[in-house]
KENU-17587 format. One line per 2 residues: their letters; for each residue x, y, z of N, C-alpha, C, O. Coordinates in pm, whole numbers. Example, Ala and Ser with C-alpha at 12.3 -4.5 7.8 and 13.67 -1.06 7.14 Angstrom:
as = 1319/-569/780/1230/-450/780/1320/-330/780/1424/-332/846 | 1285/-225/708/1367/-106/714/1290/3/787/1341/114/804;
This chain:
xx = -2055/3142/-3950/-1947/3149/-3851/-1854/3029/-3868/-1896/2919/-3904 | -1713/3057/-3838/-1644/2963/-3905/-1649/2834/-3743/-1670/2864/-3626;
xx = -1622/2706/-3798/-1558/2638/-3684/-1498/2633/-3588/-1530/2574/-3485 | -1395/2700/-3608/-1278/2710/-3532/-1342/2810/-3387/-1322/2802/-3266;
xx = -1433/2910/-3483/-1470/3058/-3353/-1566/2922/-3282/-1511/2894/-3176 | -1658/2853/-3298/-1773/2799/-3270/-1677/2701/-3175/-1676/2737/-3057;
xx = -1614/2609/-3199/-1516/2493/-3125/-1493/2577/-3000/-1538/2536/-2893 | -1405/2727/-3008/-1361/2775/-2918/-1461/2818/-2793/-1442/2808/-2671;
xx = -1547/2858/-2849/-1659/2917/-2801/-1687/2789/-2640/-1654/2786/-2521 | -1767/2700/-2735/-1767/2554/-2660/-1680/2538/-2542/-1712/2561/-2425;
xx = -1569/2496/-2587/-1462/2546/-2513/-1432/2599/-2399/-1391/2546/-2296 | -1462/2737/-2430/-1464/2854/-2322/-1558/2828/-2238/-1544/2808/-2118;
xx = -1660/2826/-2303/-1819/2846/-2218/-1756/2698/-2078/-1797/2723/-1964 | -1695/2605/-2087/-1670/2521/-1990/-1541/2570/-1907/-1504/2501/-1812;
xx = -1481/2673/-1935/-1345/2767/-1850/-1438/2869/-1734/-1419/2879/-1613 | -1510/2917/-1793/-1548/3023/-1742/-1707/3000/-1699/-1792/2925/-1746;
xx = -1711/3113/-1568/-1869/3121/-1535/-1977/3202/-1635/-1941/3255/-1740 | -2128/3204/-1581/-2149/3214/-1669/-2167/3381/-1690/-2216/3394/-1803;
xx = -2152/3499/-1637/-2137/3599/-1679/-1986/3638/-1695/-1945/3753/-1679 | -1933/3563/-1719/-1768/3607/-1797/-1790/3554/-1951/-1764/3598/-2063;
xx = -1840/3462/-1909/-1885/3393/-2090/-1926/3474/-2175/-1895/3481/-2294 | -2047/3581/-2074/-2145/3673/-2208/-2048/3793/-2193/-2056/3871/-2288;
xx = -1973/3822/-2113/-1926/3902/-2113/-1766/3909/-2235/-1710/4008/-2281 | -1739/3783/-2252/-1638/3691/-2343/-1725/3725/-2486/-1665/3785/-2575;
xx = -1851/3689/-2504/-1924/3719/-2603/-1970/3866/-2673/-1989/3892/-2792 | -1982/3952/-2553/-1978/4083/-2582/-1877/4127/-2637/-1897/4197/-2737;
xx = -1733/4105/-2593/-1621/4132/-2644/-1564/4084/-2807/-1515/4142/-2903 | -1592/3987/-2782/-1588/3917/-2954/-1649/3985/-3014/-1587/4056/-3094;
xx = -1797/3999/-3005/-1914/4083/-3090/-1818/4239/-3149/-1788/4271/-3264 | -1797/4292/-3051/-1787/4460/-3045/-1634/4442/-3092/-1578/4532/-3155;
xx = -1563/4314/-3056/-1393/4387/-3130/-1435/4371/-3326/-1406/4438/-3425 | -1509/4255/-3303/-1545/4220/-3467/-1624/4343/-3533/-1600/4360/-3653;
xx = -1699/4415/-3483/-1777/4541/-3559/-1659/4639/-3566/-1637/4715/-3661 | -1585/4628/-3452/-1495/4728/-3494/-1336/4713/-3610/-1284/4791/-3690;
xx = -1311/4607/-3576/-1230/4508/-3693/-1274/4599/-3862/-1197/4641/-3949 | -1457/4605/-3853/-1470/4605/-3995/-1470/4733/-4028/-1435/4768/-4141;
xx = -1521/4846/-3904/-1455/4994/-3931/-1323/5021/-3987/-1296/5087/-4087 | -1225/4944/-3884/-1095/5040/-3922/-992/4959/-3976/-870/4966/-3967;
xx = -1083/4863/-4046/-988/4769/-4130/-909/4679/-4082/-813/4640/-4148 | -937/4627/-3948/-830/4486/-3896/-925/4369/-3948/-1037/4393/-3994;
xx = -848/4189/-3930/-851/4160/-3947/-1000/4079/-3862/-1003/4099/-3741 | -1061/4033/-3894/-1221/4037/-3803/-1248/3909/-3754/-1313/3878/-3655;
xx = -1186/3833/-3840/-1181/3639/-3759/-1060/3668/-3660/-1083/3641/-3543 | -917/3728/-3696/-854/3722/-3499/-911/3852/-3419/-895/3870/-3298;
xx = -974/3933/-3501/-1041/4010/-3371/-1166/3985/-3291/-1202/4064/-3203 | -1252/3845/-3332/-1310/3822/-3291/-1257/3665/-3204/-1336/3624/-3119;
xx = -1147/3597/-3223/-1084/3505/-3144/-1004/3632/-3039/-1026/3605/-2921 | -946/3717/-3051/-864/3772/-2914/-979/3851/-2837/-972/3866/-2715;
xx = -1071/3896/-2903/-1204/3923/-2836/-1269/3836/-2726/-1304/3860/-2610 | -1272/3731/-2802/-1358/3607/-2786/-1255/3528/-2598/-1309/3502/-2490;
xx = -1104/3515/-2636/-1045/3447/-2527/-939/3592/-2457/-821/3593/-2423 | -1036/3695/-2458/-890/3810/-2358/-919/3767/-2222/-844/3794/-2129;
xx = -1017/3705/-2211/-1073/3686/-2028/-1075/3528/-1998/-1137/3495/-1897 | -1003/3405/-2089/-970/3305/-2083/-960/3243/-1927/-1048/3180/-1868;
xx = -830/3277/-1878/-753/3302/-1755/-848/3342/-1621/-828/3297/-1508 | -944/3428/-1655/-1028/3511/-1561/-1079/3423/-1444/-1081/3492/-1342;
xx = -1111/3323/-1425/-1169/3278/-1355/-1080/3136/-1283/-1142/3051/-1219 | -982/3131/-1297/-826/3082/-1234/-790/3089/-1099/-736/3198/-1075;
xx = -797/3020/-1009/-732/3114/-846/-591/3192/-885/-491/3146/-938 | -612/3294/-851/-495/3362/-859/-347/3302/-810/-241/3330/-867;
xx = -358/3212/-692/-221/3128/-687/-209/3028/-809/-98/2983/-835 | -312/2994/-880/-286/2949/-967/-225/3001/-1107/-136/2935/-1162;
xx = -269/3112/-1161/-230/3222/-1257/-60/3220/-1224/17/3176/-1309 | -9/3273/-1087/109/3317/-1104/167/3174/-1109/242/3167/-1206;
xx = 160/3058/-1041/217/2936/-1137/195/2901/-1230/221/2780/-1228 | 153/2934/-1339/97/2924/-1485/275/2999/-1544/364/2956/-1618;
xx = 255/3141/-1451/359/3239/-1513/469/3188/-1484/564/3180/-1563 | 468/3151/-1373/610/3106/-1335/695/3018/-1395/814/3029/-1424;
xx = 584/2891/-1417/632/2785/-1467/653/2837/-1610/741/2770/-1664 | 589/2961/-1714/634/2990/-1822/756/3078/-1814/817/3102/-1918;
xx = 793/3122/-1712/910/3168/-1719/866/3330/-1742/957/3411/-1762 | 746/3368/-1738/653/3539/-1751/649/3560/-1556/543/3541/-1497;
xx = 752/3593/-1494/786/3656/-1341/655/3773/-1344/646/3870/-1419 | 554/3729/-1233/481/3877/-1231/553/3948/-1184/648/3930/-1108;
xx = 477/4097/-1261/542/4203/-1190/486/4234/-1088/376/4186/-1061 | 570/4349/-979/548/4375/-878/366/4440/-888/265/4413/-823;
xx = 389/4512/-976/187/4546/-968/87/4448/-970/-21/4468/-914 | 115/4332/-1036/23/4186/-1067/39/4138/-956/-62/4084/-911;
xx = 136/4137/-888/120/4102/-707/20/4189/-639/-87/4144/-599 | 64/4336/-625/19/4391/-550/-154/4456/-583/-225/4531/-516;
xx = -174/4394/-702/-344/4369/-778/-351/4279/-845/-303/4295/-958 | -402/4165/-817/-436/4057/-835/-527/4011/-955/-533/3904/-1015;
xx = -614/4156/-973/-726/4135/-1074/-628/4181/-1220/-694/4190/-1323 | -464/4212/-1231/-408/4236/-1374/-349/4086/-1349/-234/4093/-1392;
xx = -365/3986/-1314/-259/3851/-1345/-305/3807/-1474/-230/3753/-1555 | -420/3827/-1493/-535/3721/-1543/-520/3778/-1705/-604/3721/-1775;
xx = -454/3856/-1767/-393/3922/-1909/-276/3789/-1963/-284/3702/-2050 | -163/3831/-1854/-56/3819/-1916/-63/3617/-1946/-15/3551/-2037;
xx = -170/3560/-1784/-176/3439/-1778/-265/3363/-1919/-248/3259/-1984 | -353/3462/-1923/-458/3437/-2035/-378/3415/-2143/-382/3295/-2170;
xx = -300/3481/-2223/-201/3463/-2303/-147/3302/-2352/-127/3245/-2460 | -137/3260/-2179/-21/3186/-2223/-155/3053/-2211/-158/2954/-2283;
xx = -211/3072/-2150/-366/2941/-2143/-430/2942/-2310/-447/2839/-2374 | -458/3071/-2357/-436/3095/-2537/-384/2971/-2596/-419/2871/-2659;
xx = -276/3031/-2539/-129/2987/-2649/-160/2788/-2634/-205/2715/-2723 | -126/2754/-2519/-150/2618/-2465/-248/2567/-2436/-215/2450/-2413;
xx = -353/2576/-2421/-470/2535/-2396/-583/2536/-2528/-650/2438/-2560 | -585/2651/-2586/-696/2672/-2691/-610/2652/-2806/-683/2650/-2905;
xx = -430/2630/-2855/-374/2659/-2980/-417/2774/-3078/-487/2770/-3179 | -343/2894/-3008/-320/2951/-3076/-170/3041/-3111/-110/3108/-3027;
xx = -154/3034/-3170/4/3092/-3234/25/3210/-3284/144/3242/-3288 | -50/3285/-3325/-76/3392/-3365/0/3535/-3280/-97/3599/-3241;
xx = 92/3590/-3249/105/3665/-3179/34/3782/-3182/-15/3812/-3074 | 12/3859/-3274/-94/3946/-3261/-216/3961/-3210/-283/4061/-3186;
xx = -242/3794/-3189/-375/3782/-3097/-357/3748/-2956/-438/3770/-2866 | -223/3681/-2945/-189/3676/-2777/-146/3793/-2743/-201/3802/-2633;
xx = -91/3888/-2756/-87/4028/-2713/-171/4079/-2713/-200/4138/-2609 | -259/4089/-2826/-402/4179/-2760/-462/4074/-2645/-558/4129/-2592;
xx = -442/3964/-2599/-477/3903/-2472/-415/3966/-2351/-476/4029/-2264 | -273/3938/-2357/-151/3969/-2343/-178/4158/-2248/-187/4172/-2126;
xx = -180/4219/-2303/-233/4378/-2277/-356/4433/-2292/-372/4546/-2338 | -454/4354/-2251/-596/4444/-2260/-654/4533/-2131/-753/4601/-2105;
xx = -524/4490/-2062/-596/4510/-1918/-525/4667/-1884/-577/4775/-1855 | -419/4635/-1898/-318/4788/-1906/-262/4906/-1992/-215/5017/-1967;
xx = -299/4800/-2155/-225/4901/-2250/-88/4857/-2221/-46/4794/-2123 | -7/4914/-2352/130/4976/-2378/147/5011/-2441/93/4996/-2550;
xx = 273/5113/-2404/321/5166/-2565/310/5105/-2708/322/4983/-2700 | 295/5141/-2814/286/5134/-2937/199/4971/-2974/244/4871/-3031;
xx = 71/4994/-2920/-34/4886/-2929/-58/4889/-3088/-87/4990/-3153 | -34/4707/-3157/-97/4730/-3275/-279/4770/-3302/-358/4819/-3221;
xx = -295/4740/-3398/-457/4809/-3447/-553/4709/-3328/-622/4750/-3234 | -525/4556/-3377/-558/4469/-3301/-598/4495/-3149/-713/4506/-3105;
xx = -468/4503/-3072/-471/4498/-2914/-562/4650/-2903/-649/4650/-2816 | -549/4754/-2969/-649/4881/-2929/-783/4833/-2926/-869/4861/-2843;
xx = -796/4736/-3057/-968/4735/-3075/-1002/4656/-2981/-1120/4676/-2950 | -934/4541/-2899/-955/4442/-2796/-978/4506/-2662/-1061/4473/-2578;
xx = -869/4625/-2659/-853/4693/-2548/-1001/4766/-2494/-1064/4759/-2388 | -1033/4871/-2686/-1125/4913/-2632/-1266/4823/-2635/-1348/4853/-2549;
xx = -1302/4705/-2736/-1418/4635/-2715/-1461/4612/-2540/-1569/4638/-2487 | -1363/4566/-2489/-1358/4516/-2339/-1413/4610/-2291/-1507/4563/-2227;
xx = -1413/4780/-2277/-1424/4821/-2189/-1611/4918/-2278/-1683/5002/-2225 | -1621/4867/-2387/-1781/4943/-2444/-1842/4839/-2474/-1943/4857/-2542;
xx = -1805/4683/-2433/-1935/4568/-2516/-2046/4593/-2442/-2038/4632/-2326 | -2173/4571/-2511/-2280/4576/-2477/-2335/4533/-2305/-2436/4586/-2258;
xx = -2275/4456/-2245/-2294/4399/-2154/-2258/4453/-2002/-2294/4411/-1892 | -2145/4600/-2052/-2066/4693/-1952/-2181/4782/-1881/-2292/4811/-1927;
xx = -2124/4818/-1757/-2200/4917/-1656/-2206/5008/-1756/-2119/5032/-1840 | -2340/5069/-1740/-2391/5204/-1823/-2304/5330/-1718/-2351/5382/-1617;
xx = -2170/5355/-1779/-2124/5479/-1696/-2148/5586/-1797/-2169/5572/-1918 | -2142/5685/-1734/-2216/5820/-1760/-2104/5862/-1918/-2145/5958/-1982;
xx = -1979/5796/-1969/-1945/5839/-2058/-1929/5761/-2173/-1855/5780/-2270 | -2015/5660/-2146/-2030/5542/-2219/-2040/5558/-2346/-1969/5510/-2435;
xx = -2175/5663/-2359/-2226/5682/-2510/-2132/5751/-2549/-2106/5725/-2666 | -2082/5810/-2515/-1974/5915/-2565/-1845/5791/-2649/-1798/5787/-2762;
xx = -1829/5710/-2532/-1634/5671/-2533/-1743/5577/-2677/-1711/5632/-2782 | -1845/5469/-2702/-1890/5420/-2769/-1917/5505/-2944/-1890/5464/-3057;
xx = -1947/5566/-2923/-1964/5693/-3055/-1824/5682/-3085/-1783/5596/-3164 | -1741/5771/-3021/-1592/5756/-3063/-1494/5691/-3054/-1376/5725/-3058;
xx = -1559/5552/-3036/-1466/5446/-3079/-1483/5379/-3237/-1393/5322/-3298 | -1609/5400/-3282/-1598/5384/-3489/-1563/5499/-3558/-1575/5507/-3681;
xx = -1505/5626/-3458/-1473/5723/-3522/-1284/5705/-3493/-1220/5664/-3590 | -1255/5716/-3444/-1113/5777/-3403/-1039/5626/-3272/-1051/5646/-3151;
xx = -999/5545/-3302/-929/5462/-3207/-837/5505/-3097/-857/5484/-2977 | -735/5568/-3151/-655/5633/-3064/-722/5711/-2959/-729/5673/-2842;
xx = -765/5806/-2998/-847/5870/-2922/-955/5822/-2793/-999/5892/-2702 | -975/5700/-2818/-1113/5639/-2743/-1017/5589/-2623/-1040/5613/-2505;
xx = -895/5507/-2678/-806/5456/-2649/-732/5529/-2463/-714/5484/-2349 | -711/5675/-2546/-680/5706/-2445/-743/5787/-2334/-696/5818/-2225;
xx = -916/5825/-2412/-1018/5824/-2300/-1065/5745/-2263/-1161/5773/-2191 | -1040/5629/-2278/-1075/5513/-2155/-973/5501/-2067/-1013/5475/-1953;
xx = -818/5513/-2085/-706/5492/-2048/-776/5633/-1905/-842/5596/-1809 | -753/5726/-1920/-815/5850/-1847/-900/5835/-1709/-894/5874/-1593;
xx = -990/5745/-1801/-1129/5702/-1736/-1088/5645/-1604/-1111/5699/-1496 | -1017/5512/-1625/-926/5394/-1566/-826/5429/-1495/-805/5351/-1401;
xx = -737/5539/-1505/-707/5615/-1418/-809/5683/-1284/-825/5657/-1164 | -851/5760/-1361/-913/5795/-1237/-999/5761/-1168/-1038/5824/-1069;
xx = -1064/5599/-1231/-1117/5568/-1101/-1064/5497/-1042/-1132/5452/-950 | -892/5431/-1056/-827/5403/-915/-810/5475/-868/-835/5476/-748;
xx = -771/5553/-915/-737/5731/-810/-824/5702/-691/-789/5648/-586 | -941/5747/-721/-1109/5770/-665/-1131/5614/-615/-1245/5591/-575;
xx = -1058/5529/-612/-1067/5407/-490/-954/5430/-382/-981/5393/-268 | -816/5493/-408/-726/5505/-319/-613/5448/-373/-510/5434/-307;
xx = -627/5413/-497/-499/5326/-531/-415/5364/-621/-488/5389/-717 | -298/5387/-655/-184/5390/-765/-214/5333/-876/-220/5211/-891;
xx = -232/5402/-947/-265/5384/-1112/-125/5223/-1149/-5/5248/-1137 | -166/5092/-1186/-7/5039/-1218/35/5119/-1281/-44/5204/-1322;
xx = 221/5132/-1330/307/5153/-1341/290/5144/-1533/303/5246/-1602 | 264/5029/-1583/245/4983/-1675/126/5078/-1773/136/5105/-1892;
xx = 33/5111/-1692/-96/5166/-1759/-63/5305/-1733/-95/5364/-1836 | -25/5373/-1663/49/5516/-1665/151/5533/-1783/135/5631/-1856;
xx = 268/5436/-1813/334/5452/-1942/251/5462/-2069/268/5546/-2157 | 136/5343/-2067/99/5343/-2186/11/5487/-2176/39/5563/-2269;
xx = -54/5521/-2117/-170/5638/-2118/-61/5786/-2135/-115/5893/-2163 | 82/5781/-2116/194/5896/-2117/234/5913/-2251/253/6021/-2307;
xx = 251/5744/-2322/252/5711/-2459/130/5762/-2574/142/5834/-2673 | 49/5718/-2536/-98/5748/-2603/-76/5969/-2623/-55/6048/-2715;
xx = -98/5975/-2479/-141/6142/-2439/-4/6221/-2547/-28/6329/-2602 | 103/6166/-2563/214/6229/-2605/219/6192/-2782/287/6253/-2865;
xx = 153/6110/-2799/119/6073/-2970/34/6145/-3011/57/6213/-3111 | -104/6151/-2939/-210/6217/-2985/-153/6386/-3023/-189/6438/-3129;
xx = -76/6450/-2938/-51/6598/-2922/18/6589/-3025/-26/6654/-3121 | 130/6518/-3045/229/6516/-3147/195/6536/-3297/255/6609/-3376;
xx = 40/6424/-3331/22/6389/-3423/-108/6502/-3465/-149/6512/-3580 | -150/6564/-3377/-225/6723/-3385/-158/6812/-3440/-187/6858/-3550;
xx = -55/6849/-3365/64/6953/-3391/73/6900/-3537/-9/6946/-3616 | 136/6837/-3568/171/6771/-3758/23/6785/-3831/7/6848/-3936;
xx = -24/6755/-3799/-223/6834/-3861/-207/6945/-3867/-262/6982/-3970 | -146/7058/-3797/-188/7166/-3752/-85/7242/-3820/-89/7361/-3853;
xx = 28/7138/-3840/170/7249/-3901/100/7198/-4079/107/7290/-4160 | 50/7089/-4122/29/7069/-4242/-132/7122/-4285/-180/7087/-4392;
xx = -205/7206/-4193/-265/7295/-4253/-408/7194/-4301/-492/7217/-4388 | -394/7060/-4193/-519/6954/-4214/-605/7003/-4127/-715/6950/-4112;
């Protein structure tokens, strides 16, 4: 294991409590196995793995002065849910706190929590490690979304997106604004890119 993951590690483990840590660790683990499936790069998928939940443990009045003072205005949904601040803030605690420069790895920080449109390879595999590392509630579609995440990314992508929907639904709450685009994005690629299978006779 190189230095740099090990330094960070250290690091972290003093940011965070201690089941965000293993839960920080699960994520590293599972974006890096998946890194080596579908061909990303496996040392930053195991650093944006490793710090997507950096931020996590922040008072939330603190997070949005993090943003503020960077000049990143929450949006009206990061107000009105408190538990999405901790993405966009993580990012920038990344960026300033741990040095890292890399944009491909502060965006998969950056969006793990909501998705968006046209996510590189990176932010999908971050997106989905987070929500199948070893350490997650055993929900009833686990084995499933887990199986078809070393098969098909997109796909997992936007049955977790699904998932995450509906269980704000099933608490009472409005899907954000943000994670409805990306899951409209996803649902409208996948069909698209069927149909072109289907007209080319794959």
């Amino acid at each position: 294991m190189s230095k740099e993951i090990i330094s960070l590690r250290k690091k972290l483990e003093k940011d965070l409590d201690a089941s965000r840590f293993e839960h920080s660790l699960g994520v590293e683990y599972t974006s890096a196995c998946l890194a080596f499936v579908h061909g990303c790069d496996v040392k930053k998928a195991q650093i944006a793995g490793l710090l997507h939940d950096c931020a996590k443990c922040i008072p939330d009045d603190e997070k949005i002065r993090i943003m503020e003072k960077d000049g990143t205005a929450p949006l009206q949904e990061e107000l009105d849910n408190h538990s999405l601040l901790h993405s966009k803030c993580g990012a920038i605690i990344a960026r300033d706190k741990y040095g890292i420069d890399d944009e491909d790895i502060l965006n998969s920080i950056r969006f793990h929590t909501v998705g968006r449109p046209g996510m590189s390879l990176l932010e999908k595999i971050v997106y989905v490690a987070d929500f199948i590392e070893p350490n997650r509630k055993e929900l009833s579609i686990m084995e499933g979304v887990r199986k078809a995440a070393f098969k098909d990314i997109d796909q997992t992508l936007l049955w977790i997106m699904e998932s995450v929907r509906d269980y704000v639904r099933a608490k009472g709450y409005p899907p954000a604004p943000s994670s409805v685009a990306a899951y409209e994005y996803y649902k409208n690629q996948i069909k698209t890119d069927m149909e072109l299978r289907k007209g080319a006779g794959i």
